[in-house]
TORDOMAR-808598 format. One line per 8 residues: number of its first residue (from 1); their letters; for each residue x, y, z of C-alpha. Coordinates in pm, whole numbers. Example, Ala and Ser with C-alpha at 12.3 -4.5 7.8 and 13.67 -1.06 7.14 Angstrom:
1> as> 1230,-450,780 ~ 1367,-106,714
END
This chain:
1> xxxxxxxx> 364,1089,-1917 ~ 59,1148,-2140 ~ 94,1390,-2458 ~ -73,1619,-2237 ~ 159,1615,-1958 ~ 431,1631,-2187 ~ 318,1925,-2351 ~ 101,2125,-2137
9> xxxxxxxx> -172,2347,-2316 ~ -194,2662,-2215 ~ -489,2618,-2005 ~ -545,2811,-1636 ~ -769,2647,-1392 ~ -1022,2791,-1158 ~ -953,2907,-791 ~ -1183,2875,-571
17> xxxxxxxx> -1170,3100,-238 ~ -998,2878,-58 ~ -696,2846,-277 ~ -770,2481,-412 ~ -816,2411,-765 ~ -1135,2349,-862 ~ -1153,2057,-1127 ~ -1439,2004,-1362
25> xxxxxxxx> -1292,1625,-1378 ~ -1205,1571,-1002 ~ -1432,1565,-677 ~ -1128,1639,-438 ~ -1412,1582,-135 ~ -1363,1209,-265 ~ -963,1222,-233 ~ -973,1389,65
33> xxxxxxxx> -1200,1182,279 ~ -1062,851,166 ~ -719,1008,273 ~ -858,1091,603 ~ -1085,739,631 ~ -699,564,595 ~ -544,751,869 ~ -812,710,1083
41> xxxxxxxx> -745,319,966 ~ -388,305,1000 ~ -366,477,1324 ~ -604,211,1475 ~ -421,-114,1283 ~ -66,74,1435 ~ -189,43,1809 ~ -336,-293,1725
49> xxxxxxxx> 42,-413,1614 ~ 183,-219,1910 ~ -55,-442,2178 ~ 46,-766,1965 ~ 441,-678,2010 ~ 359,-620,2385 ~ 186,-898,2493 ~ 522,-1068,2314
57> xxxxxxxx> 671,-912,2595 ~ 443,-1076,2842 ~ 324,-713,2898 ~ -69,-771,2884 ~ -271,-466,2903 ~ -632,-677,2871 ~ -556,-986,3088 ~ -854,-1244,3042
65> xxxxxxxx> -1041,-981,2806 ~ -1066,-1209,2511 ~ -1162,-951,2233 ~ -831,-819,2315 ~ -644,-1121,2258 ~ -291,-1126,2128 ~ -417,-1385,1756 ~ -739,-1092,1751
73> xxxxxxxx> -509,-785,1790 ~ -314,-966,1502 ~ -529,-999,1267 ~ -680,-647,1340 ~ -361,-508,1233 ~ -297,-724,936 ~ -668,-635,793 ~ -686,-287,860
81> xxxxxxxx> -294,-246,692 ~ -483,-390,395 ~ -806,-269,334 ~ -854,7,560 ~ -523,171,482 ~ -361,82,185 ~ -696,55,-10 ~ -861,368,94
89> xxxxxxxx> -514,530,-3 ~ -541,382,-318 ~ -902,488,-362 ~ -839,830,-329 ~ -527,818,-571 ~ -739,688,-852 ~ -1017,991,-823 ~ -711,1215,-843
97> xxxxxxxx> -562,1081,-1197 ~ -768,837,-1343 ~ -993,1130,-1456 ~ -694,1328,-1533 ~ -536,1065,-1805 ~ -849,969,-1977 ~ -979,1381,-1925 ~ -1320,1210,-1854
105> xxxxxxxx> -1480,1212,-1498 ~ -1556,892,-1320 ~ -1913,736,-1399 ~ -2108,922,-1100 ~ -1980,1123,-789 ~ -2276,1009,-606 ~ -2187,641,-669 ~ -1821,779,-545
113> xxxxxxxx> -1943,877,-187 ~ -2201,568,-186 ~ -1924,352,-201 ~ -1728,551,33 ~ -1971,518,299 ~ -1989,167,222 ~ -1658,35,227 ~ -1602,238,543
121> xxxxxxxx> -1889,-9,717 ~ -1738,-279,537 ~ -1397,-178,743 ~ -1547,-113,1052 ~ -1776,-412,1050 ~ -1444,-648,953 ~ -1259,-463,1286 ~ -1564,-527,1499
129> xxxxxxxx> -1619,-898,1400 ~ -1265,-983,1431 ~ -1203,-887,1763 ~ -1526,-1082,1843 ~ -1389,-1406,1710 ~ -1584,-1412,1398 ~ -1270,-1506,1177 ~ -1181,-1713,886
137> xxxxxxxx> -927,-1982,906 ~ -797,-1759,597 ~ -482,-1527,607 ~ -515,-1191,506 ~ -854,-1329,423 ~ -1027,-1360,821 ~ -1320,-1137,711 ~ -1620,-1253,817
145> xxxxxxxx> -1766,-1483,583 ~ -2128,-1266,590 ~ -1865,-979,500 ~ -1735,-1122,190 ~ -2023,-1120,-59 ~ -2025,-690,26 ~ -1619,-670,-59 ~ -1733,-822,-401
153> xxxxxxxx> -2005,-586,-441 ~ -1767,-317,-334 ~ -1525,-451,-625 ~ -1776,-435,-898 ~ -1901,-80,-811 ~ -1500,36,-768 ~ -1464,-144,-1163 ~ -1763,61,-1258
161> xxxxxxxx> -1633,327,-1123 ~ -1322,351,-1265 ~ -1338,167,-1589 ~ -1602,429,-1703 ~ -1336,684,-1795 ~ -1126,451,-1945 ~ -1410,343,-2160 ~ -1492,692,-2262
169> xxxxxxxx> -1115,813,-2303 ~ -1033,1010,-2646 ~ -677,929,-2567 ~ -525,755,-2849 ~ -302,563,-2614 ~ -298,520,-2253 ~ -41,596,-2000 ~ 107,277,-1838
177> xxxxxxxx> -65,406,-1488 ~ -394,294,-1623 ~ -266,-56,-1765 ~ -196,-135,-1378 ~ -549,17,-1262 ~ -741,-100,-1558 ~ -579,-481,-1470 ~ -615,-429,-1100
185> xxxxxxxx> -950,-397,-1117 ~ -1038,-743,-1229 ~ -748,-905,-1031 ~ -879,-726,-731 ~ -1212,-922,-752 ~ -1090,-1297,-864 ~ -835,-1259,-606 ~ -1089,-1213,-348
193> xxxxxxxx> -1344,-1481,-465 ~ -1072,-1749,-477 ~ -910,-1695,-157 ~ -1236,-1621,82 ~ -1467,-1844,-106 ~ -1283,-2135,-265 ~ -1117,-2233,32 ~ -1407,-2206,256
201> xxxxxxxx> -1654,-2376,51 ~ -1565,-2551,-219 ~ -1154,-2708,-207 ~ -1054,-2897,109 ~ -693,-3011,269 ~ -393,-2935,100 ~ -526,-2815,-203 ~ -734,-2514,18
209> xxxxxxxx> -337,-2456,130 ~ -243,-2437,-190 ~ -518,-2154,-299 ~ -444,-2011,38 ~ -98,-1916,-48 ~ -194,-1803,-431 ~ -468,-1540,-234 ~ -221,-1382,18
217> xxxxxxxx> 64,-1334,-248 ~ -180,-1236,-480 ~ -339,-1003,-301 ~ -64,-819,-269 ~ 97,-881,-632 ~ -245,-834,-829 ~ -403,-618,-648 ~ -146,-360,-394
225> xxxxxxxx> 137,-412,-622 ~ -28,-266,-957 ~ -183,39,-764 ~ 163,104,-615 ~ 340,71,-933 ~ 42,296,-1100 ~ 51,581,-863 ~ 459,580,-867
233> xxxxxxxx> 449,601,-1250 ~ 195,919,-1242 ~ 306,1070,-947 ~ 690,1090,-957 ~ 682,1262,-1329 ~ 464,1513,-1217 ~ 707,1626,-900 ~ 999,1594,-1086
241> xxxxxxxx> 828,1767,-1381 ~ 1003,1543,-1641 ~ 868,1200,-1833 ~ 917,900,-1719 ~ 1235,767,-1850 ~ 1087,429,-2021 ~ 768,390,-2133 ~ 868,53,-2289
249> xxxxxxxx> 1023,-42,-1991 ~ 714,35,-1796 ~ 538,-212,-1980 ~ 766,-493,-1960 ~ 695,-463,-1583 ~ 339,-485,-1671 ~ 326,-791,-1859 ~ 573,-995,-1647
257> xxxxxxxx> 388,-879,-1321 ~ 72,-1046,-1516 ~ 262,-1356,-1600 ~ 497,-1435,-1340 ~ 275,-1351,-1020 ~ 15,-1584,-996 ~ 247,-1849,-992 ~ 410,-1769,-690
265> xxxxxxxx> 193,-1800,-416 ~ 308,-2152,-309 ~ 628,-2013,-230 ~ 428,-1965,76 ~ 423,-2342,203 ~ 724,-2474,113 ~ 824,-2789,259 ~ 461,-2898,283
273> xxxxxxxx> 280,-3209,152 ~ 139,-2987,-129 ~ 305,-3154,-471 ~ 681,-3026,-546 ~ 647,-2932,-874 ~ 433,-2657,-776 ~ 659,-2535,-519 ~ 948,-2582,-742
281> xxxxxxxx> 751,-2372,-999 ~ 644,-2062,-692 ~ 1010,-2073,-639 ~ 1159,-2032,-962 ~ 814,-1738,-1054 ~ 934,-1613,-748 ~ 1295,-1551,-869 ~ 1188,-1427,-1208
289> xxxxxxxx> 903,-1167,-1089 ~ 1212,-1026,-878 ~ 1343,-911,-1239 ~ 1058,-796,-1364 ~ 1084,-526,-1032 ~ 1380,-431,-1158 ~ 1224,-278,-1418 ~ 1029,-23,-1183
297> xxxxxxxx> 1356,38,-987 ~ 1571,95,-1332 ~ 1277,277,-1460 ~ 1209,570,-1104 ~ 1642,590,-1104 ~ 1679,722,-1431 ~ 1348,914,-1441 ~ 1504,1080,-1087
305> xxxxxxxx> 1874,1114,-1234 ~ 1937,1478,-1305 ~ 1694,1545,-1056 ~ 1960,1466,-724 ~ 1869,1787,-572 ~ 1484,1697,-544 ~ 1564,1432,-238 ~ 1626,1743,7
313> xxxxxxxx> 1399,1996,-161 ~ 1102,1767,-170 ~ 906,1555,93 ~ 746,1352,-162 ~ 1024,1306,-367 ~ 1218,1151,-44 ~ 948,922,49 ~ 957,771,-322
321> xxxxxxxx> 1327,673,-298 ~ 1393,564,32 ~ 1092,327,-74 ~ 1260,203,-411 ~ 1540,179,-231 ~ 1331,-75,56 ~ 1159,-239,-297 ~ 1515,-334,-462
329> xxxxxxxx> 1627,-476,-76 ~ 1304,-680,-22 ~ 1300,-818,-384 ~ 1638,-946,-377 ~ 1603,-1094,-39 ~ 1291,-1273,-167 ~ 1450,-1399,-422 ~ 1730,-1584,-201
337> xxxxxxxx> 1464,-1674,60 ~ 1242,-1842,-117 ~ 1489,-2163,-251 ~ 1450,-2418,-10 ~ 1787,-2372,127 ~ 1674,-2067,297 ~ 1322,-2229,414 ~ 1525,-2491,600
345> xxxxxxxx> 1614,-2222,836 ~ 1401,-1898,802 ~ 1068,-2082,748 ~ 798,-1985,1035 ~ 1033,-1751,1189 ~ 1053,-1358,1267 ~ 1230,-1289,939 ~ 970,-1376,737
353> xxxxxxxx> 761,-1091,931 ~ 1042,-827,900 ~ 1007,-915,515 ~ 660,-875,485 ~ 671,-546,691 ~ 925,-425,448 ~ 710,-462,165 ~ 369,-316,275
361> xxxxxxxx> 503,-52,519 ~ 866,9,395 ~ 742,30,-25 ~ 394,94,-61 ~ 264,298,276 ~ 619,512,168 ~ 499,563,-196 ~ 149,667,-48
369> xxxxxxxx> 309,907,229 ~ 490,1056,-72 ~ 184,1166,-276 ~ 23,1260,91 ~ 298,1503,115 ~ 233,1616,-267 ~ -171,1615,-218 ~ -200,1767,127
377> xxxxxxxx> -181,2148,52 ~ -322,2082,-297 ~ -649,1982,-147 ~ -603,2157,178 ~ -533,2521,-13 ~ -275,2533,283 ~ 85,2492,302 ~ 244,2242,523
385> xxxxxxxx> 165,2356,924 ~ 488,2301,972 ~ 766,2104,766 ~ 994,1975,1061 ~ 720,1770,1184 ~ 739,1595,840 ~ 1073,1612,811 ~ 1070,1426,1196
393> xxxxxxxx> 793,1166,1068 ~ 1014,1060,777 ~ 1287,1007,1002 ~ 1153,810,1253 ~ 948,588,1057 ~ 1218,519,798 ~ 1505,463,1050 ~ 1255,288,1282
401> xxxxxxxx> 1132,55,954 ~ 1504,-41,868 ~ 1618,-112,1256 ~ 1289,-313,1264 ~ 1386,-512,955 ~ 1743,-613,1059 ~ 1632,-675,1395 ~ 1341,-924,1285
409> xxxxxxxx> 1620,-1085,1015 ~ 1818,-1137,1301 ~ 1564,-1278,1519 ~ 1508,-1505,1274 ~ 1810,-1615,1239 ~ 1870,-1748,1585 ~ 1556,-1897,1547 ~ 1587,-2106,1265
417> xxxxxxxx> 1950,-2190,1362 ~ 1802,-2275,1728 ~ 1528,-2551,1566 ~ 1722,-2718,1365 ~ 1950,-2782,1641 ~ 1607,-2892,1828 ~ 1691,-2640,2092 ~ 1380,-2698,2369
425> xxxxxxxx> 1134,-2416,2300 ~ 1181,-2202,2553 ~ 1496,-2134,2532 ~ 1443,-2003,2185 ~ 1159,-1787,2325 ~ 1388,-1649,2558 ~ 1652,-1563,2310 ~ 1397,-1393,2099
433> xxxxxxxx> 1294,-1195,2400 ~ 1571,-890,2337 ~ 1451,-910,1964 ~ 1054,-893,2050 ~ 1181,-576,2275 ~ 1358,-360,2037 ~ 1101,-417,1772 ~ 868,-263,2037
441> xxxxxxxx> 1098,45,2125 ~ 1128,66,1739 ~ 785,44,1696 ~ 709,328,1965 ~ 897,570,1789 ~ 692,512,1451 ~ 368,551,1613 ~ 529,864,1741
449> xxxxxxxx> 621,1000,1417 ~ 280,868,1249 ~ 62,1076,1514 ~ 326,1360,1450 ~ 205,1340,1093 ~ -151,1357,1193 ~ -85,1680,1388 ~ 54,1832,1087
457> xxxxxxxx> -239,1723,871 ~ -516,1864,1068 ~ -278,2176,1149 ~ -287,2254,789 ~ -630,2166,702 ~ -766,2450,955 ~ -534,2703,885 ~ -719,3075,819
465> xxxxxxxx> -474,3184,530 ~ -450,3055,209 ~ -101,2970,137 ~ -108,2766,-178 ~ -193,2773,-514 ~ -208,2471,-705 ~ -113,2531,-1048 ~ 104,2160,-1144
473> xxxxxxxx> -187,1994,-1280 ~ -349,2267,-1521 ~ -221,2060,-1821 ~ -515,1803,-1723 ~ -753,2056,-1655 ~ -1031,2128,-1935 ~ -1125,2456,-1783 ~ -992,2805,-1945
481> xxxxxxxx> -1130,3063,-1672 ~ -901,3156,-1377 ~ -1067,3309,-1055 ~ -823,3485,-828 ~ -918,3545,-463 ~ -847,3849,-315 ~ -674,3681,-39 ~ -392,3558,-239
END
């Protein structure tokens, strides 16, 4: 942590009547509504991914309606994971300690909600043009292309935003939560230009394939990857109330994330007529970046060992491991899968989509569900509604995430295996048909747990009594006057 984690000042914040803390650094308006602007995201991308899995099942709900068709629903679910979800999540992380570890306030509050507002239309426009066709040929990148110049705006004003602080810090060094921040700001923004622009515009044929492949793993290496690692290394010293175990270590991860991960994305389209040596070069990145993850895994074990006790007591605690535990799994199946041993059999098939679910939903929406169950009652004022339903969410989306994952591994599998036998295609759609069904039954039970998790949130917001007091961040607060309401 920061010298002022480590040693917290003897400094008292203010209470306001409704039993949240009142920060002079922090608009918790912003946290909260970009929490509440990503469930109202993901709940919409999860029934879009439910419909997809369906119609799978030749189990069309929309027959002939061709805004609700099975490649639309698809990439409604891929986009909204992304940008409505995970980056709103993020959003709202960084308002909550980027002010706190450079004890500066972000460059305007107005600019804050003005952004808000506008990446919420930026969302919502993306939904609505997708599931009217109006796509790029672009993977993770379909946004309409009238869309794209306003992400890039949206980019620059979220730099400004954030880097202001930074700037201004009196720290004399800076926590390793706002090396990954500080660098995902600019990766966040290249990313973007070279995989909606240069592809569209400007480099044609294999090459475009080539750039395609650096975007989608990039997007989630430079840009979801350094906000997860960020928020794990501020959030999971703070719960545990101990440092993090290697600050050193924390920056080895940073520096081989920055090397190694922009060399990968080829890894993508192996086998194809781009040049070898660039796929044998994504493959062997690919193998070394999986090392450099180690160092986050190493690094949230030992900060957690002592601390055993903390999986049952806390929520957020829980959600942190069992997603470490889902980052060391996918890592070291990437780094088997990507040799072109593996690609002979997996490539195109269901496992690849089991991986990829095990990396955004299994790590990343698990890290942010942990610092939801952290945040919640700190910016609510309110204690959890009721911890069961949490404790029912966790169980069902984690059990229903791993099922999922072995099931799709196996599906692909017997995929693979039946092409290269050159099996007629549909028998291998029929044998994939018990796979395709589970993964819905699985999926079912998430979206139960998810809207179970949504009850719970409003329950709590709207509760009369004031049930908690948030005193674990006073170390970062500036202010020396405590009011007490008579309610607590």
């Amino acid at each position: 942590m920061t010298q002022a984690a480590s040693n917290p000042a003897p400094l008292k914040p203010t209470i306001n009547v409704q039993g949240a803390v009142t920060s002079k650094l922090v608009c918790n308006g912003l946290v909260k509504w970009h929490i509440v602007a990503s469930f109202v995201w993901i709940t919409i991308a999860l029934l879009a991914g439910m419909l997809y899995g369906t119609q799978l099942l030749q189990i069309n709900r929309f027959p002939g309606v061709e805004v609700m068709s099975p490649g639309r629903l698809r990439m409604v679910h891929t986009n909204l994971i992304a940008f409505g979800w995970l980056t709103n999540g993020f959003l709202g992380m960084l308002y909550w300690t980027v002010p706190r570890l450079t004890g500066q306030r972000v460059a305007s509050h107005k600019l804050g909600w003005l952004t808000f507002f506008a990446w919420q239309a930026i969302v919502a426009a993306t939904w609505v043009g997708l599931h009217f066709g109006e796509a790029q040929a672009i993977e993770w990148g379909e946004t309409p292309v009238w869309i794209d110049p306003l992400v890039c705006v949206g980019a620059v004003l979220v730099a400004i935003q954030f880097y202001t602080p930074i700037v201004k810090t009196k720290e004399r060094s800076m926590y390793v939560s706002l090396w990954y921040f500080s660098a995902a700001f600019v990766w966040l923004g290249l990313t973007y230009i070279m995989g909606n622009f240069f592809p569209q515009y400007v480099v044609p044929g294999a090459g475009a394939g080539a750039m395609l492949g650096l975007y989608i793993h990039d997007l989630v290496g430079l840009w979801v990857t350094p906000m997860g690692w960020g928020l794990m290394y501020f959030f999971v010293p703070v719960i545990l109330k101990k440092p993090i175990w290697s600050h050193a270590l924390s920056l080895v991860g940073f520096w081989g994330l920055a090397f190694f991960y922009p060399l990968q994305g080829v890894h993508h389209f192996l086998w194809s007529p781009i040049p070898m040596f660039a796929q044998y070069g994504a493959v062997i990145s690919t193998i070394a970046v999986e090392i450099v993850v180690a160092t986050v895994i190493v690094n949230f074990f030992m900060t957690w060992r002592g601390s055993e006790g903390s999986i049952k007591q806390s929520m957020a605690i829980r959600w942190f491991f069992v997603g470490a535990v889902f980052y060391f799994v996918t890592c070291l199946q990437c780094a088997f899968q990507v040799t072109l041993t593996f690609q002979q059999i997996i490539h195109f098939t269901d496992w690849v989509v089991g991986h990829a679910h095990l990396v955004m939903f299994g790590v990343f929406t698990f890290w942010l569900y942990g610092v939801l169950m952290h945040l919640w009652p700190k910016l609510t004022g309110r204690n959890w509604h009721n911890p069961r339903l949490n404790a029912w969410h966790f169980w069902l989306t984690s059990t229903g995430l791993l099922l999922m994952f072995l099931d799709l591994m196996s599906a692909g599998l017997v995929q693979g295996f039946m092409w290269k036998a050159l099996t007629p295609w549909d028998e291998t759609v029929t044998a994939s048909y018990p796979f395709w069904l589970f993964r819905s039954i699985l999926g079912l039970g998430i979206f139960t747990g998810h809207i179970m998790l949504v009850y719970n949130m409003i329950r709590t917001a709207f509760a009369k009594k004031v049930t908690h007091i948030d005193l674990d961040y006073r170390a970062y607060e500036p202010s020396v006057t405590e009011q007490v309401p008579a309610t607590v």
